[in-house]
C-alpha positions in Angstrom: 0.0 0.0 0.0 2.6 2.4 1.2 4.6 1.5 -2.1 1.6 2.3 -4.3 1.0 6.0 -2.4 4.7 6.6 -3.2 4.2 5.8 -7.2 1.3 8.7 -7.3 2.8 10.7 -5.3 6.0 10.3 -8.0 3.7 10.7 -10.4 2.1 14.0 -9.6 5.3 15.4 -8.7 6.6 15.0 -11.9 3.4 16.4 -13.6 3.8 19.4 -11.4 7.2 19.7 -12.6 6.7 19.1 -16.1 3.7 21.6 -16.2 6.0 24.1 -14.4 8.8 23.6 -17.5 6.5 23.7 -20.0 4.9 27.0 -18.8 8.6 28.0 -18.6 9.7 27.6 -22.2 6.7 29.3 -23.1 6.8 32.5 -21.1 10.7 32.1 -22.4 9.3 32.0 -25.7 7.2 35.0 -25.5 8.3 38.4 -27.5 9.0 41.5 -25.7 6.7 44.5 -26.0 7.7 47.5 -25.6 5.3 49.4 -23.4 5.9 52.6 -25.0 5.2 50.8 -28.6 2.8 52.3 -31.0 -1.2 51.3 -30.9 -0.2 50.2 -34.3 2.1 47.8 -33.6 0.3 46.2 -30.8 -2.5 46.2 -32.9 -0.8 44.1 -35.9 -0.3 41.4 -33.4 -3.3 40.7 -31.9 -5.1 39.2 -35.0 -2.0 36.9 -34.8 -2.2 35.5 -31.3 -5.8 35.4 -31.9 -5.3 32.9 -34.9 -2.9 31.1 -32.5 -5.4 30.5 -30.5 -7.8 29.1 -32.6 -6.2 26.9 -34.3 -5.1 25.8 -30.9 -8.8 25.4 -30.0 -9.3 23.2 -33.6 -6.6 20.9 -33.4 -6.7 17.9 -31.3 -2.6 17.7 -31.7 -0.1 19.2 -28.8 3.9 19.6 -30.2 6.4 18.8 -27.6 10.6 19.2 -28.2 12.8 16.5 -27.7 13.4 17.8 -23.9 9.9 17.6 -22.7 8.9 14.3 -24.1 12.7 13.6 -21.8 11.0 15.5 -19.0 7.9 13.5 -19.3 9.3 10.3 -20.6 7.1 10.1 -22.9 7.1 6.4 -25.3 5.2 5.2 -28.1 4.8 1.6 -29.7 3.0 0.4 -32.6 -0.4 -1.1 -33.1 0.2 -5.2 -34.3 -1.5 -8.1 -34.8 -0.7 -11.0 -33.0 -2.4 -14.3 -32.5 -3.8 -13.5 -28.6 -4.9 -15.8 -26.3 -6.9 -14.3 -22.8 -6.5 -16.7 -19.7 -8.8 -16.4 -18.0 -8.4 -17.7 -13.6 -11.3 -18.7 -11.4 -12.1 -20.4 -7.9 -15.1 -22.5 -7.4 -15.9 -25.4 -5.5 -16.7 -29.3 -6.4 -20.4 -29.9 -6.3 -22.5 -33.0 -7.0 -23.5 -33.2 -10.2 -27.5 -32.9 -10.1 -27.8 -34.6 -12.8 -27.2 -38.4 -11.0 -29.2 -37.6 -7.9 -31.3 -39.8 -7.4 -34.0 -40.0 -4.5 -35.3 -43.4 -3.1 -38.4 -43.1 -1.3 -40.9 -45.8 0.6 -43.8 -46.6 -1.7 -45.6 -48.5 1.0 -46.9 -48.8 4.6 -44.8 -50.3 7.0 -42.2 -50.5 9.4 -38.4 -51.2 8.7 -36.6 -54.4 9.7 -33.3 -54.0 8.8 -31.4 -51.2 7.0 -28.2 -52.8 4.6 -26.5 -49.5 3.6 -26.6 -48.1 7.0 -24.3 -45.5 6.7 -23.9 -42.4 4.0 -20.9 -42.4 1.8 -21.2 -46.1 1.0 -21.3 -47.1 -2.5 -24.2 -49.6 -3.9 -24.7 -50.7 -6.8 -28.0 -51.3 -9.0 -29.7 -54.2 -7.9 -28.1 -54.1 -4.5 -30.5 -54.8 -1.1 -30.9 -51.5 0.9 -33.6 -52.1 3.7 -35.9 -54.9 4.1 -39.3 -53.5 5.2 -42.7 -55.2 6.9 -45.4 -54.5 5.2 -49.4 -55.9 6.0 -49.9 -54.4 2.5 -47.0 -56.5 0.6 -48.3 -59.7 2.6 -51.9 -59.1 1.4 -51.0 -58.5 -2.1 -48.4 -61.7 -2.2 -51.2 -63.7 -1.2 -53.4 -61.9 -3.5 -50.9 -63.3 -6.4 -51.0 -66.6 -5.0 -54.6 -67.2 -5.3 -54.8 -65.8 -8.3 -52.6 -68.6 -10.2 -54.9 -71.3 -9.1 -57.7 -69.4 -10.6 -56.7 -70.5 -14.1 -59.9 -69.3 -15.7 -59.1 -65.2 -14.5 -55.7 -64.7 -16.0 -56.8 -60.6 -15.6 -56.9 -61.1 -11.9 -52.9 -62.7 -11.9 -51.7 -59.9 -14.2 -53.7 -57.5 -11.9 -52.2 -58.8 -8.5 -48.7 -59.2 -10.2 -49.1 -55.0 -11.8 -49.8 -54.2 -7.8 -46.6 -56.2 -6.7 -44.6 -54.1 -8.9 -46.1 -50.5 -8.0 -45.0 -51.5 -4.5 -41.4 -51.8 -5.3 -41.2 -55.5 -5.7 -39.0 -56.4 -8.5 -39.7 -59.0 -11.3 -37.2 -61.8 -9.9 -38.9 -61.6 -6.8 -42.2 -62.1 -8.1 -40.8 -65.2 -10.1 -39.7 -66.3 -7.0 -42.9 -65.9 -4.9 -45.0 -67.9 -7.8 -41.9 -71.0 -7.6 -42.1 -71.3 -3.7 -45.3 -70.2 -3.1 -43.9 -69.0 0.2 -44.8 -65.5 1.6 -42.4 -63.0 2.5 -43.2 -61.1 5.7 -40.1 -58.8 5.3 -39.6 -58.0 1.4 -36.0 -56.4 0.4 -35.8 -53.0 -1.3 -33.3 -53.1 -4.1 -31.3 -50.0 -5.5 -32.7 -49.1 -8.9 -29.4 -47.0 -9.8 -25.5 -47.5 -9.1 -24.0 -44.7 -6.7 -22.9 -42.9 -3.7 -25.0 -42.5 -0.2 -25.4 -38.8 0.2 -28.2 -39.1 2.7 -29.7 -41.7 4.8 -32.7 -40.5 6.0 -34.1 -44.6 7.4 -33.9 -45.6 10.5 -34.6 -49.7 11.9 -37.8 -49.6 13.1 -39.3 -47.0 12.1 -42.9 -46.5 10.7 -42.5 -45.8 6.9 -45.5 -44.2 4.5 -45.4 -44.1 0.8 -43.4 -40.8 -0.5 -40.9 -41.2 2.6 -37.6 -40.4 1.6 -35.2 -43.3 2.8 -32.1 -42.1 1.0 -30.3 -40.0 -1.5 -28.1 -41.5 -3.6 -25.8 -39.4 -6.4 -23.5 -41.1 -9.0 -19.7 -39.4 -8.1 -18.1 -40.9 -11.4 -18.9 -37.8 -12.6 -18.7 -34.6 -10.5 -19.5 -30.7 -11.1 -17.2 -27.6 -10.6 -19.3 -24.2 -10.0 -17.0 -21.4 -10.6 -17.3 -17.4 -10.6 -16.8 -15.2 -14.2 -16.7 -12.0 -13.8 -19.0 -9.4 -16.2 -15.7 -8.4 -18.0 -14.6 -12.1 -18.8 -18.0 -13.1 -19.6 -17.4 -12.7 -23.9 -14.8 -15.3 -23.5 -17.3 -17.6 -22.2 -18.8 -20.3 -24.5 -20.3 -23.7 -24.6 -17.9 -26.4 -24.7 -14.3 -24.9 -23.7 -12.3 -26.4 -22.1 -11.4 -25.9 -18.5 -8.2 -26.8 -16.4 -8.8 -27.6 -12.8 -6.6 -27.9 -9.6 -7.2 -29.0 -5.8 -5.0 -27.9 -3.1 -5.6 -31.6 -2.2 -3.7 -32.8 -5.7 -0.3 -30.5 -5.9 0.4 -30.5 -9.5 -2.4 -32.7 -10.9 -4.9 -31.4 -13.8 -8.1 -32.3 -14.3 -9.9 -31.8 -17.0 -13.4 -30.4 -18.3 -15.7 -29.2 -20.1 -18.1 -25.9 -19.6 -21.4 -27.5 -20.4 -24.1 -24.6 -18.6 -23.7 -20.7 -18.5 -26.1 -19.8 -15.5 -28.7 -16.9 -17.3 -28.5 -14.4 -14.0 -25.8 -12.6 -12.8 -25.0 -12.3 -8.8 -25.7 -8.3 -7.5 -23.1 -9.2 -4.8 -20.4 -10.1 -6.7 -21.2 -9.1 -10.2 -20.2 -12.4 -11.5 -22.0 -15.2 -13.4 -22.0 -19.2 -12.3 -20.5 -21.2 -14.8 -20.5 -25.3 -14.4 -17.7 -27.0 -15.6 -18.6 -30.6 -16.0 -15.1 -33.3 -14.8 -14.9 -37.0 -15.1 -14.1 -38.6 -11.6 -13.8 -41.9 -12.3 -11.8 -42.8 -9.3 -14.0 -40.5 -7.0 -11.0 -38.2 -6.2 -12.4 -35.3 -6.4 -14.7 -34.9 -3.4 -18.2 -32.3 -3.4 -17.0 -29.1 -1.4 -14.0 -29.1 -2.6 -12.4 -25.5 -3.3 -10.6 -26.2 -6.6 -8.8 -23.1 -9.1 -10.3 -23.2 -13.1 -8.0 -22.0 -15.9 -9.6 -22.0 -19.5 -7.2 -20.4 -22.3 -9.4 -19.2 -25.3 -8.1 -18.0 -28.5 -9.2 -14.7 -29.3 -10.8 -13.8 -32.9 -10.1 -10.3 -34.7 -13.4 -9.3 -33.6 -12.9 -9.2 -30.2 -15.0 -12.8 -29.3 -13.9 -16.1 -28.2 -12.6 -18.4 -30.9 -15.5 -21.4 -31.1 -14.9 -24.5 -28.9 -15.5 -26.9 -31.5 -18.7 -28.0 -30.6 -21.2 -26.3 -32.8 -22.7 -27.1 -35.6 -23.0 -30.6 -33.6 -26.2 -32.3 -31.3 -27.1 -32.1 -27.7 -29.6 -33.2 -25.3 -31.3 -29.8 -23.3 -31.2 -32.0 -20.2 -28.4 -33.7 -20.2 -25.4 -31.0 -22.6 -22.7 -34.0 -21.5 -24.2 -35.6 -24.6 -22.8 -34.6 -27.7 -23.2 -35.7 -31.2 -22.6 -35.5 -34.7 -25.6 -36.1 -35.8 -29.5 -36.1 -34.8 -30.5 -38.5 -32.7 -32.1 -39.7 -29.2 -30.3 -39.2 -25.7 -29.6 -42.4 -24.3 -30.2 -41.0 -20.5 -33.8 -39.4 -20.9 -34.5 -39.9 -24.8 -35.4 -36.8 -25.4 -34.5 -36.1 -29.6 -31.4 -34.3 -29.9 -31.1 -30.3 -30.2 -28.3 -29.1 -32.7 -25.8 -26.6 -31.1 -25.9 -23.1 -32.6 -23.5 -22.5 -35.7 -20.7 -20.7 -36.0 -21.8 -17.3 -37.0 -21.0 -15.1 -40.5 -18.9 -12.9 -38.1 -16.9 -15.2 -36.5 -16.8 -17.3 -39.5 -14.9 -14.7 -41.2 -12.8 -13.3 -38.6 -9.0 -13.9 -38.4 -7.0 -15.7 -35.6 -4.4 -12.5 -36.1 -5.9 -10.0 -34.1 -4.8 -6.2 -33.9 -4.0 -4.9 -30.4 -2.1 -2.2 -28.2 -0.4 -2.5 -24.7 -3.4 -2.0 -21.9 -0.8 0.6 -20.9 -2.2 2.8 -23.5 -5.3 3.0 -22.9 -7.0 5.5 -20.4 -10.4 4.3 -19.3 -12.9 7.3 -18.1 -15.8 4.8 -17.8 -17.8 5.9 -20.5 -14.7 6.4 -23.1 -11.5 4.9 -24.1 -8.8 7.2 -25.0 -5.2 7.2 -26.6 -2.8 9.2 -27.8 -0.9 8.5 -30.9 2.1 10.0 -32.0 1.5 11.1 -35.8 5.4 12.1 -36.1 8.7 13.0 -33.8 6.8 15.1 -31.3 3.7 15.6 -32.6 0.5 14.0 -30.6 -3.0 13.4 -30.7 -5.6 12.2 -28.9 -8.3 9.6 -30.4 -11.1 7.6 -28.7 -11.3 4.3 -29.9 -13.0 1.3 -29.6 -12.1 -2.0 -28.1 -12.4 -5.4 -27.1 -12.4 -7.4 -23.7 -9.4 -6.7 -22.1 -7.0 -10.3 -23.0 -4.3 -10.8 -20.7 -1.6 -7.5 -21.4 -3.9 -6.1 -24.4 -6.5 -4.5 -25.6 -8.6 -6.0 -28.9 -8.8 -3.0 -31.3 -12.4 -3.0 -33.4 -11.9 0.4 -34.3 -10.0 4.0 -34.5 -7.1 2.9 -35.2 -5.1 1.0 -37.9 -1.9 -1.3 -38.1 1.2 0.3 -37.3 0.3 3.5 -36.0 2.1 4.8 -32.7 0.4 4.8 -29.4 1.6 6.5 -25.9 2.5 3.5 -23.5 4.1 5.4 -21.0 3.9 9.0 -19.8 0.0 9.2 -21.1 -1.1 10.5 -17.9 1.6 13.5 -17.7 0.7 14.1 -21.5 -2.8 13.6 -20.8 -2.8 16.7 -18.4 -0.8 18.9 -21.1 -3.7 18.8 -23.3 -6.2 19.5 -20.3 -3.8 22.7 -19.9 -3.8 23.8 -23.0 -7.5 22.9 -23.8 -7.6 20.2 -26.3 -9.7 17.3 -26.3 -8.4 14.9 -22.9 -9.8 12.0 -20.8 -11.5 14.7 -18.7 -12.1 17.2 -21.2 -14.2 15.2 -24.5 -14.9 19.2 -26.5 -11.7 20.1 -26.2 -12.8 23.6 -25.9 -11.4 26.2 -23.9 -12.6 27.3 -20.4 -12.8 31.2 -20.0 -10.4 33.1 -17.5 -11.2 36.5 -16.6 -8.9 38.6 -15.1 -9.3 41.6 -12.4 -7.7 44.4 -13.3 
């Protein structure tokens, strides 16, 4: 802090200096008059400092000799095109990835034996017992079933007690077996319809269950979810399908890769940033939900200021599941929903160029409302230009307009030149007319 006080203070010191030479030279500069002069003469050379003054008032250019651009170390580079990549660094943290939650709940009355996966964070897989539950219901309808295959003449009334069987939660095998033993289950088994991890466990042994109970929460971790923060600024650089770097504190100097796959559509009013879920393959389950993990996606930048494309468009995806991409039209295998085709690469970025022309950020001063630079059109001569420009990219600036290849812009001393032109009235940062503020003087 105290270091960065010191650098304005520096830097106002040497305006105050350079102001005070430049006012110098000047009244150095200025002619003589003799008091007792004729009216004539003094006459002949007003219409000449009046000129002066307007073409001061006109031009938008200040002149400065080879000592005050010294003073004011004053130094220009030239606009270039450059193939300009923006990296762009976020934090976020590993969530699960709603998409494999899955809820089990009771779907009858009863009361629960015995509870298999009795504790959360313990993988099942499909088809794997979880609870075993008494049921009066289940008993009734097994003995429902069982009647109903000696009643060979009312096959309707089998299929009908084998349809309620199943809407209870009992599985087909189970079924099979009931008809081959004929013997009655007082405590039934409750099987995992889906492979995953125990999030929640919300059964208890013994305990009175209704149907639409939750008993657990269950959420695949193969595949896991980093939500990270963009900024407003960062947000053109944002598209589908990127790809993203990710690191843990937990994994010094391991990568993981993925894949933005959903741009949240609101932006936070506390942060000003927008939620962007980066989609990561954990097959060994490494990669635990809450962790804090850094993002780092690298995007090419296009002459016209956007993100190069990501290589997905033009290509298929499911609008409930965007993991799914295809090259062609099709059905989701998750939800089989038909398959929504990716927006195309556009006319403009089609024909944009990977080359893009840019300036040092250096050069640039930024009143809010308008960017301004100052170019030197030859050895001494300046002029102020607003311009227009891209997302900031890394060191750069993106130009899209105001200024062309090669010409000279101010990357240091712009502020101390910057304040020359305030002085002398031409167009500035703070002064957009460039006209001329009257003085009156008391005589």
């Amino acid at each position: 802090m105290k270091l960065f006080f010191c650098d304005i203070l520096k830097t106002i010191f040497v305006a105050i200096l350079f102001s005070i030479f430049v006012l110098c030279n000047k009244t150095e500069q200025k002619p003589v008059i003799n008091e007792h002069a004729s009216h004539e003469t003094k006459t002949r050379q007003l219409p000449t400092e009046a000129v002066r003054d307007t073409d001061l008032e006109i031009s938008n250019q200040l002149t400065l000799s080879e000592r005050e651009i010294r003073m004011a170390e004053v130094e220009a580079v030239p606009a270039k095109r450059i193939q300009l990549t923006s990296q762009l660094k976020s934090f976020g943290k590993i969530q699960i990835n709603e998409e494999t939650y899955t809820t089990i709940t009771s779907r009858i009355d009863g009361y629960i034996n015995k509870i298999f996966a009795n504790f959360t964070g313990v993988e099942v897989k499909k088809g794997d017992h979880i609870l075993e539950i008494y049921s009066p219901d289940l008993i009734l309808a097994q003995n429902e079933l069982l009647l109903s295959q000696d009643m060979e003449s009312m096959p309707d009334l089998a299929s009908s007690a084998k349809q309620r069987l199943l809407r209870l939660g009992i599985t087909d095998l189970q079924i099979e077996n009931l008809i081959k033993t004929k013997k009655i289950q007082e405590g039934v088994k409750i099987y995992s319809p889906v492979s995953g991890t125990v999030i929640e466990k919300m059964a208890l042994e013994k305990a009175a269950v209704k149907p639409g109970d939750t008993l657990f929460k269950l959420s695949n971790l193969e595949s896991v979810w980093a939500e990270i923060d963009i900024y407003e600024s960062e947000y053109p650089f944002i598209r589908y399908g990127q790809s993203v770097s990710i690191t843990a504190e937990s994994f010094p100097g391991e990568k993981f890769k993925g894949r933005i796959w959903l741009i949240k559509p609101a932006v936070s009013e506390e942060s000003r940033t927008i939620k962007v879920i980066v989609n990561i393959s954990n097959k060994n389950r490494r990669l635990k939900p809450g962790m804090y993990v850094s993002a780092n996606i690298s995007v090419p930048v296009l002459s016209n200021g956007k993100a190069a494309p990501s290589g997905v468009e033009g290509k298929y995806t499911c609008p409930q599941h965007p993991e799914i991409i295809r090259d062609t039209r099709g059905q989701c295998p998750i939800c089989g929903m038909t398959l929504v085709q990716i927006p195309k690469i556009d006319l403009d970025d089609r024909n944009a160029s990977k080359y893009v022309l840019v300036i040092p950020a250096s050069a640039v001063l930024d009143t809010g409302i308008r960017k301004i630079i100052y170019v030197e059109k030859s050895a001494g001569v300046y002029e102020s230009r607003e311009i227009i420009l891209g997302a900031k990219a890394g060191d750069y600036y993106p130009i899209l307009g105001g200024l062309e290849e090669n010409e000279k812009v101010v990357v240091r001393g712009t502020f101390l030149l910057d304040s020359q032109f305030q002085i002398k009235g031409l167009p500035s940062v703070m002064n957009e007319t460039g006209k001329k503020q009257d003085i009156k003087h008391s005589h």
